[in-house]
N, C-alpha and C positions, 0 to 999 in steps of 0.2 A: 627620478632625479636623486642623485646622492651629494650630497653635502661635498665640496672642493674645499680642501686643506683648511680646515675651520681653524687651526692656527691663527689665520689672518683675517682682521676686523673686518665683518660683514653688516652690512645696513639692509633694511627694511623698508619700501617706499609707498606709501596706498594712498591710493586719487581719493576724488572726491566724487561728486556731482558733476555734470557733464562732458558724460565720456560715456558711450552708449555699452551695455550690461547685458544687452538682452541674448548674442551669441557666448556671452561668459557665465549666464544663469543659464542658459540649457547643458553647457557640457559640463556643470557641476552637479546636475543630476547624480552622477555616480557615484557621489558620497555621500556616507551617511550623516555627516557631522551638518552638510548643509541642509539637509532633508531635519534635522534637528532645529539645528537656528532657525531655520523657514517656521517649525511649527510654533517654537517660542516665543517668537518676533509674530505669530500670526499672519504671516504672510496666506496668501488667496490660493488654494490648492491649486486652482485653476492653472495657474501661471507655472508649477512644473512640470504640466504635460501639455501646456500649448506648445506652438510652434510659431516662433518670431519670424519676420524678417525684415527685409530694409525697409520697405513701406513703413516698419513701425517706429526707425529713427529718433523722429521728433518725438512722439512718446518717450521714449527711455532717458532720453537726455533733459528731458524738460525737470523743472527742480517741486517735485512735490514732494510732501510724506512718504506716500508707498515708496518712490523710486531712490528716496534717502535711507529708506528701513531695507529696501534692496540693496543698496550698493553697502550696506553697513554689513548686513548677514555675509555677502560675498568676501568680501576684504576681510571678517574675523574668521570663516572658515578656512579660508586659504592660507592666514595667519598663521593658523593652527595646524592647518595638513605639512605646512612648511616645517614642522616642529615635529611632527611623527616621520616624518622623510631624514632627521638630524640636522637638518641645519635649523639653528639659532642665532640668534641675530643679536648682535654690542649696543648699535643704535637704528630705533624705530622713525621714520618722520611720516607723517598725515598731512597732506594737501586739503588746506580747507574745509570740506564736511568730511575727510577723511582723518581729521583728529579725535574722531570719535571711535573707530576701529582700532585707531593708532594707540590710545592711551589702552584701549582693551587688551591688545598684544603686548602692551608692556606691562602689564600686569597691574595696575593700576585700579582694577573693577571687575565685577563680573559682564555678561553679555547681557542680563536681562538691567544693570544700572546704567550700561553705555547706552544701551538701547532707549530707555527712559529719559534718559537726558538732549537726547539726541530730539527725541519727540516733544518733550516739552520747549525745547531749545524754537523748532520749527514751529510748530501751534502761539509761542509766547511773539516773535518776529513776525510770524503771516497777522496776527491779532493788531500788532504794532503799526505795521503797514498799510491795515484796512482802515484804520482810524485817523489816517492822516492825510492830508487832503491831494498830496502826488501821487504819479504812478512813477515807479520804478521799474529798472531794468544794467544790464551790465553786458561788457561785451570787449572781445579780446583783440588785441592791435599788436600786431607786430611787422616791424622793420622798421619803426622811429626809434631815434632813442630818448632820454628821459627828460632833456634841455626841450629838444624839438615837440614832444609830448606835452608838455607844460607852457612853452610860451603859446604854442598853433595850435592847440588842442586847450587844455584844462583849462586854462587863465580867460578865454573866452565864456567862460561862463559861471566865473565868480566862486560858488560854494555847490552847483547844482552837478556838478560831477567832478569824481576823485579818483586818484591812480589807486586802486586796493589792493594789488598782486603784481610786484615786481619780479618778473620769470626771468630776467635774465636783460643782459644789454639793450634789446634791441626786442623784449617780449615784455607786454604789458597786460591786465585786466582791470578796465573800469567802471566805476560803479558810479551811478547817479538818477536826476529825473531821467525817465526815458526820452523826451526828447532829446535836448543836449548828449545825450549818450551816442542818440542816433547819429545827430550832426558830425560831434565827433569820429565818428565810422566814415560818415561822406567826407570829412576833410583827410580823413586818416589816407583814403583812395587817392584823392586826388594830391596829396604832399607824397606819395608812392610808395603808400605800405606794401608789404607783400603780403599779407595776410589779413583780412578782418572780418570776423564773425560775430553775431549775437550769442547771448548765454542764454537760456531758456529758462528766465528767473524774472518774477515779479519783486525778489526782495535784495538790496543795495548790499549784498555782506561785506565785509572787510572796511566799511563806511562809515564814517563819522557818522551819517544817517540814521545809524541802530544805536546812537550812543544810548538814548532815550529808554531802551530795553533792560540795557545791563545791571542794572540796581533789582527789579523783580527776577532777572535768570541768578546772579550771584546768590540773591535768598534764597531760593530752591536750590541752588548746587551745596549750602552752606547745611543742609538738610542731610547731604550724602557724607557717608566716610570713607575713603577714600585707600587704598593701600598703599604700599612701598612697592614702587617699581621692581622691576625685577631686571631692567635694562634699562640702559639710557632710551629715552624718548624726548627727540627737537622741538622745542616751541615752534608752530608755522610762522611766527611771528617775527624772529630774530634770531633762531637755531641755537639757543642759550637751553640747558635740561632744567626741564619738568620736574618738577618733585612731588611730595607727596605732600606738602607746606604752601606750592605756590597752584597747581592744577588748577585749582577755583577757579583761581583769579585767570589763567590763562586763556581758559576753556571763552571763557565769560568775554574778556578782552578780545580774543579772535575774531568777536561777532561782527566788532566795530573798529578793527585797527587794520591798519594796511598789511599784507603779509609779507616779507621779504624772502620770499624762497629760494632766488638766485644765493644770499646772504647763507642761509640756511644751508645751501649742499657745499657751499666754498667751507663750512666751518665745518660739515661731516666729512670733508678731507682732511685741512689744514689741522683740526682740534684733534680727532677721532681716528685719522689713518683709514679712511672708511674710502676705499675705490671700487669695493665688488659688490652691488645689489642686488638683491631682488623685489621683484615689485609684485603686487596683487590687483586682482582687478583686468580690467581688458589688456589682451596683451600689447607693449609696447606705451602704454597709454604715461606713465612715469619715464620712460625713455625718451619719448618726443619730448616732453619740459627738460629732463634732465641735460639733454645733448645742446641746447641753447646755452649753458652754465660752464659744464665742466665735460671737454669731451674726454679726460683723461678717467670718466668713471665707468663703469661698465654693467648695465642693469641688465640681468635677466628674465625672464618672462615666467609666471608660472605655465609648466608643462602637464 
């Protein structure tokens, strides 16, 4: 792959959690940089010369540690192959747990402080989670829009589930108690979504629910120092830049604020002139969100 007329603003796009890794972690065997992260990050030797396959799905997409510290190592390596290939990228943006990658490509930290943070971040939320007396869970809707969502869905059940990712018109992720979440899915079917799926997550992110967390993760991020970017990088939050002044608080915010990503890639147009991507991570997996928003943008796949 060779860099296309780098003259013209290119963007950077990396998932997060749920979006299955496991055919995108075998065919990155053949670099060395990811055989590096893999040993930094202590990843399981085992897992670069097994051999996945669809049976293992729900493994890979389900949200634990390992498969956070996996999709982290994948998205900063490819980051970085993107960057020995020449193309460099104006502005960075992170979907969710993939703010974690995202502020690494923009220069922001080394791999072994994202990687740190990413882990304490997981361990300090599962810890928060177990100690309170709901079970949670989230799950994605799409063909309502935000009116219909809110009156026939949210409002039915007070504070116990919330809109946490607005992907676009008509594309939603909700966070809350797992029942109601449930419910929400069976109403979602029968008011005539086209699409609704569970997330493969015990814990509420993007949720008022972690408000609770944010004050112990800020002190431990308040610990790190943090660099100057080296590119623009989108808050997932509001698509407003990152600094080296505000990171903390963002990172930390993210845990428990609603994301607006639809928001987000309208402003890597309109602010930024940003139409041509690339994304990391399974191929297509930033294209499917992106094409809900803006089909005027055009994401490419790492090759």
């Amino acid at each position: 792959m060779n860099a296309e007329n780098q003259s013209e603003m290119i963007g950077l796009l990396i998932p997060g959690i749920g979006v299955a890794y496991n055919k995108v972690f075998q065919s990155m065997r053949a670099y060395r940089i990811f055989h590096d992260f893999c040993n930094r990050a202590n990843i399981d030797r085992k897992y670069l010369n097994a051999t996945f396959d669809t049976n293992d799905i729900i493994y890979w997409i389900s949200d634990s540690l390992e498969n956070q510290k996996r999709s982290y190592v994948i998205n900063c390596a490819m980051s970085d192959i993107y960057q020995t290939r020449g193309i460099s990228f104006n502005c960075i943006v992170g979907y969710s747990m993939g703010i974690y990658a995202a502020l690494y490509a923009g220069g922001f930290y080394s791999f072994e402080t994202g990687l740190g943070i990413l882990e304490n971040a997981f361990q300090m939320i599962s810890s928060y989670c177990r100690n309170i007396p709901n079970t949670y869970g989230m799950a994605i809707i799409l063909g309502l829009n935000e009116r219909e969502m809110i009156k026939h869905l949210i409002s039915r059940f007070g504070t116990a589930v919330e809109i946490s990712v607005f992907n676009g018109k008509r594309a939603f992720v909700i966070s809350g108690e797992v029942g109601p979440v449930q419910l929400c899915r069976e109403y979602a079917v029968q008011m005539g979504a086209m699409g609704v799926r569970s997330i493969y997550t015990q814990h509420p992110y993007h949720s008022s629910i972690l408000k609770g967390v944010s004050q112990l993760f800020i002190d431990y991020l308040g610990s790190i120092e943090f660099l100057y970017p080296k590119c623009h990088v989108l808050s997932p939050i509001d698509g407003e830049l990152i600094s080296k002044n505000n990171v903390a608080d963002i990172i930390s915010c993210a845990i428990y604020t609603p994301l607006h990503f639809d928001r987000v890639i309208e402003l890597l147009v309109s602010r930024h002139g940003v139409t041509t991507c690339y994304e990391t991570g399974p191929k297509d997996s930033m294209k499917k969100l992106v094409r809900y928003i803006n089909k005027n943008v055009t994401v490419h796949p790492f090759i």
